[in-house]
N, C-alpha and C positions, 0 to 999 in steps of 0.2 A: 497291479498286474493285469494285462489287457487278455482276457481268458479267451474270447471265441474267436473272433475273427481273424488276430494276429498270432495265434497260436495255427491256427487251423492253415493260416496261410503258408508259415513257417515249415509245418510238417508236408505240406504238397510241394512244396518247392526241393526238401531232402527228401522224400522218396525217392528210387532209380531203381535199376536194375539187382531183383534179389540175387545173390551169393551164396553159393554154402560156406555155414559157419558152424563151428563146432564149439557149442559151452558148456561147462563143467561146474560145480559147484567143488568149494574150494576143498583139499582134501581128497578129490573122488580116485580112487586108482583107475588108469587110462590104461589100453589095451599098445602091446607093443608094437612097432613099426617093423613092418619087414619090407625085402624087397630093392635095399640101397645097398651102393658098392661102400666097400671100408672105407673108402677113403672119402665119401659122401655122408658116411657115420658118424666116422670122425671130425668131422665140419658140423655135425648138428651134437654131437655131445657138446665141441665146443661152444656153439649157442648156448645152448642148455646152461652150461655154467655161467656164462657171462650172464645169463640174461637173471640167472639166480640171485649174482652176485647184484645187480641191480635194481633187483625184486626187493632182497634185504635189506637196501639204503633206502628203500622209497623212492626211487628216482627212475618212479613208474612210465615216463615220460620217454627216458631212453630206451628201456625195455619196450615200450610200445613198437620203437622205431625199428628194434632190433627184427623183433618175431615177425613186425609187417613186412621187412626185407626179406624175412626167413621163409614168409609164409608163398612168397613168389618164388622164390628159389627151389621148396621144398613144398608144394602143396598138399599131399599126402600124408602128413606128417601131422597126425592130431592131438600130439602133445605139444606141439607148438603153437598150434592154430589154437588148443585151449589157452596157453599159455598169454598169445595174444589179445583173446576176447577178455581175460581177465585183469591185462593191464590197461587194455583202451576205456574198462568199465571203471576201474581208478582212476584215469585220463576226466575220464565222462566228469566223475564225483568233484575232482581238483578245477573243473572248469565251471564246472555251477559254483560250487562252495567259496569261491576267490571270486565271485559275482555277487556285487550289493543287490544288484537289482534280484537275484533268486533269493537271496538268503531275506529281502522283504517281504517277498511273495509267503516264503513258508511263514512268516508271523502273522500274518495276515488273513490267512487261510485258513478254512474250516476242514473236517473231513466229508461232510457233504462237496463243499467244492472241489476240492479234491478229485473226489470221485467224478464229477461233472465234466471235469477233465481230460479226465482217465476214460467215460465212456465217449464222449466226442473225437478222441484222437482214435481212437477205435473203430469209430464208424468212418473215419475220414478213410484209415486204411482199407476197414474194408469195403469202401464204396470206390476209392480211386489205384488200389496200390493192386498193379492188372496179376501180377503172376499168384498162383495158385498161395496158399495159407495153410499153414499147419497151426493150428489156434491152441491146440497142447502146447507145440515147440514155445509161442508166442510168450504163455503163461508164463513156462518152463522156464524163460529165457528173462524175462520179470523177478522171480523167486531169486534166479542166479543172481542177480545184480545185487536183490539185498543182500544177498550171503556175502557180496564181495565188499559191499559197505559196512556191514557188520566188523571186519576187520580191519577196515579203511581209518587209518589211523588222523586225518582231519574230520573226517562223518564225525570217531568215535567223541573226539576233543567239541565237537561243536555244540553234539548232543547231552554231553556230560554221562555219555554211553559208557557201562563198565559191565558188560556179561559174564557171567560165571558160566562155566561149562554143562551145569546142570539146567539152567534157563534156559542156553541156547539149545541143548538138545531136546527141550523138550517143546521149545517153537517147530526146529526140525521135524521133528514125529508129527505133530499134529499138522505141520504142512503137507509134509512126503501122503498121510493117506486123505488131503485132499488130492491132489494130483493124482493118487492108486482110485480114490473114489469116484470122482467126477470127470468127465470126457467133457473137454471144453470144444465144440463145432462152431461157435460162432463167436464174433465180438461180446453179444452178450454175456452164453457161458464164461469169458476169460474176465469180464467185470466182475461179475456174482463172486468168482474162487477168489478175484484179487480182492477185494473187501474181505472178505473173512482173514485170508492172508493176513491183510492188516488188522483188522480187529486179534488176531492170536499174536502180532507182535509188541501191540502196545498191552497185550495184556499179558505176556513171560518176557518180555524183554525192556518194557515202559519207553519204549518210540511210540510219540506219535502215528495216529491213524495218516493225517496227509502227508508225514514224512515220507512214510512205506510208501503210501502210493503214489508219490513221485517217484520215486527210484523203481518203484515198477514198470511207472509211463518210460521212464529213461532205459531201462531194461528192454522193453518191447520197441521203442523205437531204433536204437543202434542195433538190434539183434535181426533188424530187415536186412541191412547188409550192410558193408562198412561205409560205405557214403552217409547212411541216416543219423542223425543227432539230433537232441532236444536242443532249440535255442530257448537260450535265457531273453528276455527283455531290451536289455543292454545288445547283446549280442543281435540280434533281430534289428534292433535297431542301425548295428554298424553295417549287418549285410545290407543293409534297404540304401545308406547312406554310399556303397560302394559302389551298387544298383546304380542311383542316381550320378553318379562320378565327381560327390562334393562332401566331405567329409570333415568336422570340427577336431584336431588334434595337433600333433607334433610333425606331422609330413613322414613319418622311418614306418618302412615295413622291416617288423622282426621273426630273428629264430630266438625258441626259448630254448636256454641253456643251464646246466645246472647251478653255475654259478656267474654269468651274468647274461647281457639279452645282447644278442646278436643284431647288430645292422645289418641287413641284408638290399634293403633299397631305398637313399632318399629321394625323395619325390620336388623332384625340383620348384623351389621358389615357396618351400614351406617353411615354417621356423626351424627346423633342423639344418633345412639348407644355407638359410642365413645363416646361422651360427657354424659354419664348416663342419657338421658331420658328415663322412663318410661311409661309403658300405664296405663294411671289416671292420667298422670301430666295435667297440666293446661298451655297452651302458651295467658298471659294476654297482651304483648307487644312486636309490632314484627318494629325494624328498630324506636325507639324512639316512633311510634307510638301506644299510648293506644286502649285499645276495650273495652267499644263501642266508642273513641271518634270518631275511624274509624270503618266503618262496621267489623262484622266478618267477612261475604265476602272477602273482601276488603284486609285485613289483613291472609287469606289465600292464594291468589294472588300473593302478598308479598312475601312469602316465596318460590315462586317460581323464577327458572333462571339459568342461563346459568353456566355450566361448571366450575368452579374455581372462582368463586362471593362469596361475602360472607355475611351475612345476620347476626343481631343483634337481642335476644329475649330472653323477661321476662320470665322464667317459673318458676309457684306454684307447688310444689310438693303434693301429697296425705297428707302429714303432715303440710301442710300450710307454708314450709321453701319456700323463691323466690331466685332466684338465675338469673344472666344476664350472658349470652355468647354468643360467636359467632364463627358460623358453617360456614363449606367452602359446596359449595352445590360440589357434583359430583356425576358419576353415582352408582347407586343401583344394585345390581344383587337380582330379589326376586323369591325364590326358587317357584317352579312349585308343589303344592299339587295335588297327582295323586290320 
């Protein structure tokens, strides 16, 4: 994992214009909305339920999309603007975790580097990210993320995470009065509380120290406002490759779908294109594996690799015909709209 440079470059390019965001920690009771007409209530219970019902599958993905429609339609409305921050934080987990490239990084890693990390992306904020700071919120907004991982039922599966309720309340307590004790005012103060952070979860909870404080870094960076994300390696990689307009793969930009991956555009003269794919096809099976038996994530991953590899997939056509082939991935040339 390339820690300074190409991290450092990663987070200046996702900084942008901060946003108010509203995060909660899971459980918190939210104050009521007032001030919409019934028939604009009635449009946001509905959200409310759908977005529930979605929450319950895990198909945190679509809930994302919901609450971020909602959250423009409704922006007042800070149980949904929670409800957002907390599925884009499952979004965030689902998009590291279905990356070899992070999940090498955390084997890899110490919790001194870790921290090393954690305090450079810190300083990067506060030396280039221009709008004022609330370095409490920042912390605040860190702490949240793991709570949301804590529950994050691939985090739990990867870690071989099993809390009992007694554990995690007693991480809880010993966090909430770092937060009541210490007034973070700078990058630094938010390093200092986030180490301890992590030292009281590998020590009631048995997570790793640099697990925590990656989902803390992940926590602090998407809580600048909804444009900021941590890139993974891989993913860094693909931005830089887009950058340059030459990219090694299958030629298809996709939508991910619950159960399969949407074509959205091929990129003329790529290996998709040869082989007649279309935008509206359907990719239900990539390399023997089904979706959902594998995540869609998961299953767009897949389709990523190296130069002359060659990758195996069901595609549904718009007329419901299936058809199996297999593409040689290589580079794309995608022309530059001026």
């Amino acid at each position: 994992m390339r820690f300074a440079s190409r991290l450092s470059f990663s987070l200046l390019i996702t900084l942008s214009i901060v946003v108010t965001t509203v995060t909660t920690t899971l459980g918190q009771e939210l104050p009521a909305n007032s001030g919409v007409t019934t028939n604009a209530q009635a449009e946001i219970d509905a959200i409310q339920d759908q977005g529930a019902k979605l929450e319950a599958s895990n198909n945190w993905r679509a809930a994302l999309s919901l609450y971020e429609r909602a959250t423009r339609n409704y922006p007042q409305q800070s149980t949904i603007a929670a409800r957002y921050q907390i599925s884009r934080s499952h979004v965030d987990i689902a998009r590291r975790y279905h990356d070899a490239s992070y999940l090498y990084s955390i084997k890899q890693m110490d919790s001194t580097a870790s921290q090393a990390i954690y305090r450079e992306v810190l300083g990067k904020i506060e030396t280039y990210y221009f709008a004022e700071l609330n370095w409490q919120q920042i912390l605040k907004s860190g702490i949240d993320q793991i709570e949301v991982a804590f529950h994050d039922e691939l985090f739990r599966r990867h870690h071989g995470l099993t809390v009992n309720n007694g554990d995690l309340q007693q991480y809880r307590d010993e966090v909430a009065q770092i937060l009541a004790s210490r007034v973070c005012r700078n990058g630094r103060d938010v390093l200092q509380s986030a180490i301890r952070v992590s030292q009281i979860a590998e020590r009631t909870l048995k997570v790793s120290q640099q697990v925590v404080m990656l989902e803390l870094l992940s926590g602090t960076i998407i809580a600048l406002d909804r444009y900021s994300s941590y890139l993974t390696s891989t993913q860094l990689d693909d931005m830089f490759s887009q950058i340059d307009g030459k990219f090694v793969g299958l030629g298809i930009e996709l939508r991910i779908q619950g159960t399969h991956l949407l074509v959205e555009r091929v990129i003329p003269k790529g290996p998709a294109d040869d082989a007649g794919l279309k935008s509206g096809d359907k990719i239900i099976e990539v390399d023997r594996n089904m979706i959902p038996t594998i995540d869609a994530v998961r299953a767009a991953d897949m389709l990523k690799g190296l130069r002359g590899t060659e990758v195996e997939i069901v595609v549904v056509s718009a007329t419901g015909s299936a058809r199996r082939m297999t593409l040689t991935r290589r580079q794309v040339q995608v022309t530059s709209v001026v």
